[in-house]
C-alpha positions in Angstrom: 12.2 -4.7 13.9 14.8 -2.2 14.1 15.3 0.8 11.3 19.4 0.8 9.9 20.4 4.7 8.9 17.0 6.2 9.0 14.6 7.4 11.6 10.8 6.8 11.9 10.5 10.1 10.6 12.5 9.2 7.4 10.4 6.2 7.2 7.5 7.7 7.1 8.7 10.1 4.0 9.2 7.4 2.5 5.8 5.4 2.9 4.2 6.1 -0.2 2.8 4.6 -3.1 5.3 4.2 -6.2 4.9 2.9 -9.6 7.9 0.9 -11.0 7.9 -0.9 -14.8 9.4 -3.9 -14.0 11.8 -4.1 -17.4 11.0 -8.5 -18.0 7.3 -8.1 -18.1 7.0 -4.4 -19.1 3.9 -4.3 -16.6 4.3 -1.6 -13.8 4.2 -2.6 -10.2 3.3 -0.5 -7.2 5.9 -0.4 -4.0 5.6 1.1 -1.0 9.1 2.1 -0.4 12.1 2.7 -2.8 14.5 -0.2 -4.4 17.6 -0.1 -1.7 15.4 0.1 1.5 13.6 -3.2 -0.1 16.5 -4.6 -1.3 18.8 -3.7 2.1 15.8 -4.9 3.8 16.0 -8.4 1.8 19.6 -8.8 3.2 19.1 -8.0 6.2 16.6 -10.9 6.8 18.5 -13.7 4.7 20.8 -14.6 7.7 23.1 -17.8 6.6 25.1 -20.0 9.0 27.9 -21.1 6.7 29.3 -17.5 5.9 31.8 -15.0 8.0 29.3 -12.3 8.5 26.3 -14.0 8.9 24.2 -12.6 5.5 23.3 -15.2 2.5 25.7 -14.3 -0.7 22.2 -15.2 -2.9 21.3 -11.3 -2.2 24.8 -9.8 -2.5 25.7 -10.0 1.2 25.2 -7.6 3.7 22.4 -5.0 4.4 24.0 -1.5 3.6 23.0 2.0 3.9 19.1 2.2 5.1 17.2 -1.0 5.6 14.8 -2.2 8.4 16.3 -5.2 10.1 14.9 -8.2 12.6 15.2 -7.1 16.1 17.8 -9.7 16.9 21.2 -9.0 16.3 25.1 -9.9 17.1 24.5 -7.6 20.2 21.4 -7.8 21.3 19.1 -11.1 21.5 15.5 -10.3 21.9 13.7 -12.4 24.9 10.8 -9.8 24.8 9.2 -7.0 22.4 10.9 -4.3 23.3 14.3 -5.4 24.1 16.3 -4.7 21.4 14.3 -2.7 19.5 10.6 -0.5 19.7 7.8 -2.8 20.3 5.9 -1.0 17.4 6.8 1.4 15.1 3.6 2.9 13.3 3.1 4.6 10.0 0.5 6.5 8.3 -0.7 4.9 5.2 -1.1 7.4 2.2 -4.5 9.0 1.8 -7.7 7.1 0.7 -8.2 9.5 -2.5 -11.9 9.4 -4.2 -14.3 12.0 -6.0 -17.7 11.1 -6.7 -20.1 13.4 -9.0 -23.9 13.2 -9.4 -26.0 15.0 -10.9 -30.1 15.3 -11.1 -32.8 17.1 -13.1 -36.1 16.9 -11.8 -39.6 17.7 -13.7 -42.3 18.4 -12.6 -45.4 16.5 -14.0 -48.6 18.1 -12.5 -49.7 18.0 -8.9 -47.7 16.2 -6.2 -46.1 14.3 -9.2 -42.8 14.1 -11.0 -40.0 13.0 -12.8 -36.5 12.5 -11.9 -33.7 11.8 -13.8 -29.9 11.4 -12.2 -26.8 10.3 -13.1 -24.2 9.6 -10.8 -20.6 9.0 -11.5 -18.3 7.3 -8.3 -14.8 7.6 -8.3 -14.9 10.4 -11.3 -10.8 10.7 -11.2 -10.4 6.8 -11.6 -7.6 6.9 -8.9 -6.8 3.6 -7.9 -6.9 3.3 -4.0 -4.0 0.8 -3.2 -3.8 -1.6 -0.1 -0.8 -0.5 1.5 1.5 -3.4 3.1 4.7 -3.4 5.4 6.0 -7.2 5.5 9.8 -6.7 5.9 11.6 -10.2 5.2 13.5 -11.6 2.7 11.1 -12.7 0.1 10.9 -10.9 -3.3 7.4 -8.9 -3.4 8.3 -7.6 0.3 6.6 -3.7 0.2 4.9 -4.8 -3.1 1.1 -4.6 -3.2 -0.6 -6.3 -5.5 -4.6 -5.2 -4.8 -6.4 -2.1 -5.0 -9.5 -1.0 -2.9 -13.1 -3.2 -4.0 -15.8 -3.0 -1.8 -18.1 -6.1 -3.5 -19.5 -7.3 -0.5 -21.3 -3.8 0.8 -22.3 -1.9 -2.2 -21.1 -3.8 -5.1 -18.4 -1.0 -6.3 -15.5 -2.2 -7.8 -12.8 0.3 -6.9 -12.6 1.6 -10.2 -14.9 4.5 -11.9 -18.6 3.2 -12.6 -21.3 5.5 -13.3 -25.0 4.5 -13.2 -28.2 6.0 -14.6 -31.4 6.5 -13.1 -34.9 7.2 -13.4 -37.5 7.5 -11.1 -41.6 8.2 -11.2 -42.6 10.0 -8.0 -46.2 10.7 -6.9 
């Protein structure tokens, strides 16, 4: 891919989580880069055969302004990665953001034994950890991500805040 009118440097600035109400449903949606860099970036890869410069007229024609674009283009044809444009460009996804609280009281019972009561709290901010994507093309939810961090499989936490209680006898 090649970047049109910005740098990776620029990119990167731009990398970040963003939440949008999208006015037909009236449910926010989270991007990963602003509206013209998508929607430049949408032009860019609906190429058309039947028109003068080569864009399709379903998007409103040609790429302007800053957009990532396919490697290929009128003056370069890419044989290899690297050719026409970097072979990667890399980005830093935004920070994995999480605060967990616990707290304990134990009390003492006699002897070796005791009591022990905690209460832990994960996630205590509720911030929702988004999977970040970059999937330039021409498609609609391009830079859209639709799922937040879960971790079911491990330790059964959801992503979200979740608190649990416990008690525990020790002698």
């Amino acid at each position: 891919m090649r970047l049109v009118g910005m740098s990776v440097k620029d990119l990167q600035k731009m990398y970040k989580f963003t939440r949008i109400g999208n006015p037909s449903t009236g449910i926010d949606e989270v991007w990963m880069l602003p509206d013209d860099v998508v929607l430049n970036t949408r032009r860019a890869f609906s190429t058309s055969n039947t028109t003068l410069d080569g864009y399709s007229t379903s998007l409103g024609g040609a790429p302007q302004g800053r957009y990532i674009a396919p490697a290929n283009s009128a003056t370069c044809i890419q044989i290899k990665a690297g050719d026409c444009a970097p072979r990667s460009v890399l980005l830093l996804s935004p920070w994995f953001n999480r605060l967990d609280f616990g707290v304990a009281k134990r009390i003492n019972t006699g002897g070796s034994t005791n009591v022990e009561v905690r209460f832990d709290l994960l996630n205590l901010l509720d911030n929702a950890n988004y999977n970040p994507v970059a999937n330039p093309g021409s498609g609609a939810t391009i830079f859209r991500t639709t799922s937040a961090y879960t971790d079911a499989s491990n330790t059964y936490d959801p992503g979200g805040r979740i608190g649990q209680l416990m008690f525990r006898l020790n002698w």
